[in-house]
N, C-alpha and C positions, 0 to 999 in steps of 0.2 A: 611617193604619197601624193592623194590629191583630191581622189574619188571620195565619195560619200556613200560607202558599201550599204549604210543600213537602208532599207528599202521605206521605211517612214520617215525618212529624212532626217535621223535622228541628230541632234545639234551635241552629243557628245564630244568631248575633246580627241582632236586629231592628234594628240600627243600627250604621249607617257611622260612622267615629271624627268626631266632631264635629259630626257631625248632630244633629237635636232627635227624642225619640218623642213622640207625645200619648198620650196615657190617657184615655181616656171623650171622649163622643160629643155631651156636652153644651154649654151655651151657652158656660163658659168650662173648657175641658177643661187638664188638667197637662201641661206640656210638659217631657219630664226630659231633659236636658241632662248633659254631662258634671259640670256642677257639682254639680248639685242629686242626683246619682248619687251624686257622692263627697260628699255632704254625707251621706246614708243611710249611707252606709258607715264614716263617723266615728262620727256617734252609736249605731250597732247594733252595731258592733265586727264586722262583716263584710269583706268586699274587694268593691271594687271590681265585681271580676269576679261573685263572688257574687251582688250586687244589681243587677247584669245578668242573671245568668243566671234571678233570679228573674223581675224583669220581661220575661226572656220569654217565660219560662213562663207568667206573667199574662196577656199578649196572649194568647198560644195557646193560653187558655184561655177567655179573655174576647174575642171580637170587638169588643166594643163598650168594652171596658175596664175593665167592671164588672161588679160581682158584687152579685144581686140577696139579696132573705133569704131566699126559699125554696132557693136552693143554698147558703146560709151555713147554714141550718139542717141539709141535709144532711151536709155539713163538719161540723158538730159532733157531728150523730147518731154519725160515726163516730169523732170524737173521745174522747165521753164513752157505750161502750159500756153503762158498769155500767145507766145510766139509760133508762128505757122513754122511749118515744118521745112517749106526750104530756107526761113530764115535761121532757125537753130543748125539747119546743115552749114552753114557758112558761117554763124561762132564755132562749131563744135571743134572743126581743126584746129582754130585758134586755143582754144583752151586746151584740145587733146595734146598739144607740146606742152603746159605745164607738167602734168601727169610724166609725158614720157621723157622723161629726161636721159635715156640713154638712144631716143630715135629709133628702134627698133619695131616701131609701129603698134607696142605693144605696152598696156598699163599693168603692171606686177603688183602685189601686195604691199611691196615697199615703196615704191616711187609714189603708192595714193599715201600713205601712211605717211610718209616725206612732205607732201603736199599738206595734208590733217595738221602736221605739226607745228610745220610756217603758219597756216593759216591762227592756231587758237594760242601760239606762242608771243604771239602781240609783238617780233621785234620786225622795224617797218622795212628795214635795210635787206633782209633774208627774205621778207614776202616780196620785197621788189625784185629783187633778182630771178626770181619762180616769174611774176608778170614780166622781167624785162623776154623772156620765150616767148611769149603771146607777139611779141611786136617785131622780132628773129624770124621773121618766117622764113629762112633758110635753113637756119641754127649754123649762121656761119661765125654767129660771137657780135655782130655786127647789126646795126638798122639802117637801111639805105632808104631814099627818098621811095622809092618805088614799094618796098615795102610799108612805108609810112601811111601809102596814099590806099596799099591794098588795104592793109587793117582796118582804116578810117572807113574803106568802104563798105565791109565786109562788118562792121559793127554798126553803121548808120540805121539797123532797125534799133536799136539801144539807145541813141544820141536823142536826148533833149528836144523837142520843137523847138523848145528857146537859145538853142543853142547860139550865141552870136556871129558864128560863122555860118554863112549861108549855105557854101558847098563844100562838098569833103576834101575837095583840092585844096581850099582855101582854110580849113583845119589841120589838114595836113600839113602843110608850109608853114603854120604856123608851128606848130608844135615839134616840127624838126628845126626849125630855126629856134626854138628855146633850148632844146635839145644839144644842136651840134657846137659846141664851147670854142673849139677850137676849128673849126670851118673848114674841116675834111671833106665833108659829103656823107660822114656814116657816123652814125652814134656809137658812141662805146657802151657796154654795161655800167662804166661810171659816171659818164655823163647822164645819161638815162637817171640812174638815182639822183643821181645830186641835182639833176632839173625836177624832177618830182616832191623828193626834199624841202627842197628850196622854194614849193611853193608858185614857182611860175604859170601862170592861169591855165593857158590850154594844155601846157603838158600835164596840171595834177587835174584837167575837167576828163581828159582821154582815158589816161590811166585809172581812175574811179572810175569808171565808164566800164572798165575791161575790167576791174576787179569784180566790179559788180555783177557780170556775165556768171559766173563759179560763186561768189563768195555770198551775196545774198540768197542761191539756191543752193547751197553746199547743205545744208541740215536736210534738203529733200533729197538731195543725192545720195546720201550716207542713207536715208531710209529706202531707198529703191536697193542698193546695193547691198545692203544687211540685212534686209527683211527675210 
């Protein structure tokens, strides 16, 4: 299932009360059921129907059930107008690993829905763990200096004029040195929160920084996608 047969586009339900939908076309594809529907609708603070009518909007948008990154980048283009277009190319991969959390270069009905939920679920420890991916640019589990410095650079059309750091190296360095607790050379996922947490200046100025990329256009995104 996936197509939107009727020829006016008709936004009827892709599903019989009690039947299952799949989502994506892959070896082990989402099968959303009534439960797993109202389980999205608990944690998003949406209905029911809602997160029906999204996903079927998603099918009928997605034949396949997914959404690749050069139409996510789209989607954002039109999200975040203020930004020229090679600058939203260089957030979009960053943000595009929130979304794809199984790497597959591929954003599914669930992994945005996953993302929807952190975001309007308000607990801070879950939405940092989704941004500590934005700063993984390998997705090895890990932040390495080099990584630190690409992010920094790669977000500098977002960064402050005022920012008290003058270059991105010199952000960078910082905020991996509030970051690395115990002085490996790599951040962990728990280090990472617990320096955001806790408050530390450049690490929670970077991370606002990168929430801000998704989280203050997130209401236009959801309108490009479900319209």
């Amino acid at each position: 299932m996936g197509n939107n047969s009727s020829s006016n586009n008709d936004k009827s339900s892709v599903k019989d009360e009690g039947s299952d939908v799949t989502d994506g076309a892959g070896t082990h594809p989402t099968v959303f059921n009534d439960k797993l529907i109202k389980d999205f609708a608990d944690s998003s603070g949406m209905t029911v129907d809602q997160v029906q009518d999204h996903l079927n909007h998603w099918l009928g948008k997605h034949s396949n059930g997914k959404m690749d990154r050069k139409e996510f980048g789209e989607v954002l283009n039109k999200a975040i107008p203020k930004l020229k277009k090679e600058a939203v190319k260089k957030v979009e991969k960053h943000v595009f690993r929130i979304y794809d959390s199984n790497a597959d270069g591929f954003i599914d009905f669930r992994e945005f829905m996953v993302v929807f939920s952190i975001l309007t679920g308000g607990d801070p420890t879950n939405m940092l763990r989704k941004i500590f991916r934005i700063f993984d640019v390998n997705s090895d589990g890990t932040i390495s200096k080099d990584e630190m410095l690409t992010l920094v650079h790669d977000l500098h059309v977002i960064l402050d004029d005022d920012c008290q750091h003058n270059t991105d190296d010199n952000l960078a360095k910082s905020v991996f040195k509030e970051m690395d607790k115990n002085k490996d050379s790599v951040v962990s996922e728990e280090e990472f929160i617990n320096s955001v947490l806790s408050q530390k200046k450049s690490s929670k100025f970077l991370t606002m920084k990168a929430v801000g990329v998704f989280a203050d256009n997130f209401s236009t995104m959801e309108q490009e996608l479900f319209k």
